[in-house]
C-alpha positions, -999 to 999 in steps of 0.1 A, spaced: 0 0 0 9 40 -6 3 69 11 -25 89 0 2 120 -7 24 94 -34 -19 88 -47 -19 127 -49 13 136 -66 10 105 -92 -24 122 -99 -9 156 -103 17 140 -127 -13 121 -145 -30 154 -149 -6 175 -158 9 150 -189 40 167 -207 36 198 -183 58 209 -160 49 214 -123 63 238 -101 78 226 -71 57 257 -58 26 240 -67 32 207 -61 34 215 -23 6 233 -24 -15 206 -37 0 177 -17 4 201 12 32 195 26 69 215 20 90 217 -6 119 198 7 91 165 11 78 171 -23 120 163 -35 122 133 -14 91 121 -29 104 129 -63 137 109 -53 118 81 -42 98 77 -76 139 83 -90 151 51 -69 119 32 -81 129 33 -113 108 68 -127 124 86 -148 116 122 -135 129 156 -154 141 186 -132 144 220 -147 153 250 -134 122 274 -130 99 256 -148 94 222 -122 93 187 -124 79 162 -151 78 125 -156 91 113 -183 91 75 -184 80 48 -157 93 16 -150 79 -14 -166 69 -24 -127 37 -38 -115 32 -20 -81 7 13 -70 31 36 -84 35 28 -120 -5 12 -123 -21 45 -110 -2 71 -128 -26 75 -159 -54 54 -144 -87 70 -155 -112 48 -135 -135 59 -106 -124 30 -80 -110 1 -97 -70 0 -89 -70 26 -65 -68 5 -35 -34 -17 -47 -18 -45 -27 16 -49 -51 34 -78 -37 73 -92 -57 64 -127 -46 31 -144 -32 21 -179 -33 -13 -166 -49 -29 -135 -53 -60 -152 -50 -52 -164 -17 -46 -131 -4 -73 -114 -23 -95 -138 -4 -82 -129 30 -88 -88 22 -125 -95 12 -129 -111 44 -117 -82 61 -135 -56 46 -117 -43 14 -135 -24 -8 -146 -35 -41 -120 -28 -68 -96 -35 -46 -69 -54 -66 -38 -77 -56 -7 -80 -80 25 -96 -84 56 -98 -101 60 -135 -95 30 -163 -80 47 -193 -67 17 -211 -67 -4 -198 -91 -34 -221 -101 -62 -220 -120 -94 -236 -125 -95 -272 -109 -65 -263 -85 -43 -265 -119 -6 -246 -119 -11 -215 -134 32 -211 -149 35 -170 -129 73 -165 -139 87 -128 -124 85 -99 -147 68 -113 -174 33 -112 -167 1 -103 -149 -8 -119 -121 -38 -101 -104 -67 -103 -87 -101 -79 -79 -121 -75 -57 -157 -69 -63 -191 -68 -40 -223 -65 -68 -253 -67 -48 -267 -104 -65 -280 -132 -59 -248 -163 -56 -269 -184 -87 -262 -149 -110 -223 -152 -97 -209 -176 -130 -219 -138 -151 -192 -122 -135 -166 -148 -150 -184 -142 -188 -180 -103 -179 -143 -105 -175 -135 -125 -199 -153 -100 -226 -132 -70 -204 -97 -89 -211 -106 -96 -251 -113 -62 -252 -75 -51 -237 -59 -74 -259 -75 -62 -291 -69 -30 -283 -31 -28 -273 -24 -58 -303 -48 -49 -328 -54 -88 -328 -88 -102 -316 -89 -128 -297 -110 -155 -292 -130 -166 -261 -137 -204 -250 -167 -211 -233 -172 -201 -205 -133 -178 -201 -104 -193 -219 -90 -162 -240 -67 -180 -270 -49 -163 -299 -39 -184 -328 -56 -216 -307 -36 -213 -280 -43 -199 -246 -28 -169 -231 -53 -157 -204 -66 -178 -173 -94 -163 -155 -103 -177 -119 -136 -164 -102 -143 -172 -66 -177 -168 -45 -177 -154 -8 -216 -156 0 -245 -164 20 -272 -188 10 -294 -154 -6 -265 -128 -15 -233 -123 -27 -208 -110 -6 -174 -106 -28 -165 -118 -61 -128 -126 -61 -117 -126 -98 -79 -140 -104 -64 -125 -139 -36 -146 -156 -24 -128 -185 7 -143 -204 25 -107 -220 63 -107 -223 72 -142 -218 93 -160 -249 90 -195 -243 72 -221 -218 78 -250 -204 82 -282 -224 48 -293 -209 27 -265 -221 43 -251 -245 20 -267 -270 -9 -251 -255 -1 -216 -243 14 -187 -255 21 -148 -248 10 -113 -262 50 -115 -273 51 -144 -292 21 -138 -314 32 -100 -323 72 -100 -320 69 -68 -295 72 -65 -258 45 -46 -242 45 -24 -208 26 -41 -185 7 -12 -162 -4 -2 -194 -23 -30 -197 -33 -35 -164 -52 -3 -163 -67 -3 -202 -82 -39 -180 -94 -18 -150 -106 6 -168 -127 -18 -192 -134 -40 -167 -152 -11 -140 -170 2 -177 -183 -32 -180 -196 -41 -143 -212 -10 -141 -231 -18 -172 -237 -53 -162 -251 -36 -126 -275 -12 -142 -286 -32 -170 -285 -68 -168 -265 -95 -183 -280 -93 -216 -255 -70 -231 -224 -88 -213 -238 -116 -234 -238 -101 -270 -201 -89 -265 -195 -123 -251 -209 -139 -280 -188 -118 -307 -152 -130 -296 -171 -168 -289 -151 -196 -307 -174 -224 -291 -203 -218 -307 -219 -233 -340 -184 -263 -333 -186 -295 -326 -173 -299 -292 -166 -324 -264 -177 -311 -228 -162 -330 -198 -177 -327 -164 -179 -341 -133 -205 -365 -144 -189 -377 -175 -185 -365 -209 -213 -348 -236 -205 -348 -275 -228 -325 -296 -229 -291 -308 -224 -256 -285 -257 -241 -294 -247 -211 -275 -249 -195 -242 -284 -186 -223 -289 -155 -206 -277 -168 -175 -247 -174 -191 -252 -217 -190 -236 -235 -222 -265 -251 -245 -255 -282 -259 -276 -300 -289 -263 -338 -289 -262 -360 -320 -301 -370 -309 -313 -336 -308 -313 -337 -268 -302 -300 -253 -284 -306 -224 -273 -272 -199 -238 -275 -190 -222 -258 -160 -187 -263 -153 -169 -285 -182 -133 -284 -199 -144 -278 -231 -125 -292 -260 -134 -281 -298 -132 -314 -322 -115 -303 -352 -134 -306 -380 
């Protein structure tokens, strides 16, 4: 966490863009004296900022550290609430674990955990989730909708839609989404999305939402390196990961608050445009066994509709989801 002055001057820095700021007025904003407004400056300089002094005219920043902590993700961030409560961490087992823990004590919604490294990342099904340091996002966010637990699997759909949208927009690529949250490019799979359900028996009370994103990595290991692969492998270019993280926040929060006021109904549209599931032939495997038909589409609950070879619809779930080549 960061004090609320480092908030304010990141903000002022935000807001002012190319501009210079007066020493002057920086202090009068953050209210405090000159001489703390250069040690903050020299902190941001030993965090890896690149901050420009000039003579008369003030400070300005320049260039941030490719760094996933409160400093670099909330200078430029241009949402209400989501990523302005940040729990940066170098190295946690999971930010899902801890992300849990916060909820349970209080923490507002759009609170968000990240890390440079997870040393036991997992997805869904308690599998490894690969978190190497420095190379992706590992994050999780907090959220508290006022719904009912059953609508809870909507929230999963939502984000998924909110991290298609990021990628297309800082790749130019679309990606594709596999029922209910798999995000692939090219076939193969460079975003895990966990959602987790605090509730009681009528209402929710947090949604914790774990973000995988594969960006800078090169290669994987030997096991899944047949199945997953980065934002860098696909385009040749590295990419500057608060960047991303707040084009996410700030799609994500657009997107809840639409869901909120308005239902799932337009979640589902936007869903149903980066869909790769449906109209394919597909094998479903869960926990009861495994159906074979065609994925008819999603319902407006968000359930998987499933037409088998003998024209039965069955309503699936949870399922791995494999598409049979044609």
């Amino acid at each position: 966490m960061q004090s609320e002055t480092r908030k304010q001057l990141l903000k002022l820095f935000t807001e002012a863009g190319d501009t210079f700021l007066s020493g002057q007025k920086i202090s009068e904003q953050l209210g405090c004296s000159r001489t703390a407004v250069w040690k903050h400056i020299e902190d941001l300089r030993r965090e890896g900022f690149e901050v420009e002094a000039v003579r008369r005219l003030g400070y300005r920043l320049k260039q941030m550290p490719d760094k996933l902590n409160a400093n670099e993700l909330q200078l430029g961030l241009k949402t209400k609430r989501f990523g302005w409560n940040v729990y940066d961490q170098e190295s946690v087992p999971s930010t899902q674990q801890l992300a849990h823990q916060l909820a349970h004590e209080g923490a507002e919604e759009g609170t968000i955990v990240i890390a440079e490294e997870q040393t036991a990342g997992r997805g869904r099904l308690n599998r490894i989730w690969h978190s190497p340091k420095g190379t992706g996002i590992w994050m999780s966010v907090i959220l508290r909708p006022s719904i009912p637990p059953q609508q809870a699997p909507q929230l999963t759909l939502l984000v998924a839609v909110a991290v298609a949208q990021t990628i297309q927009e800082v790749t130019n690529i679309v990606p594709d989404i596999k029922w209910p949250n798999d995000i692939l490019l090219n076939g193969k799979k460079v975003v895990g999305i966990l959602t987790e359900l605090q509730a009681d028996p009528d209402q929710v009370q947090a949604v914790i939402v774990g973000i995988g994103i594969n960006v800078n990595q090169k290669q994987f290991p030997n096991d899944i390196a047949s199945l997953a692969t980065s934002l860098a492998i696909e385009t040749g270019r590295t990419f500057h990961r608060p960047k991303i993280v707040q084009t996410l926040l700030q799609k994500l929060e657009q997107l809840y608050e639409q869901y909120l006021q308005h239902g799932f109904l337009p979640i589902k549209l936007l869903w149903e445009a980066y869909a790769i599931t449906i109209g394919q032939q597909i094998v479903a495997r869960t926990l009861n066994g495994a159906v074979r038909g065609t994925a008819l589409g999603i319902t407006d609950s968000g359930t998987l509709k499933l037409q088998t070879e003998d024209g039965a619809i069955h309503y699936i779930y949870s399922a791995d989801i494999e598409i049979k080549k044609q």
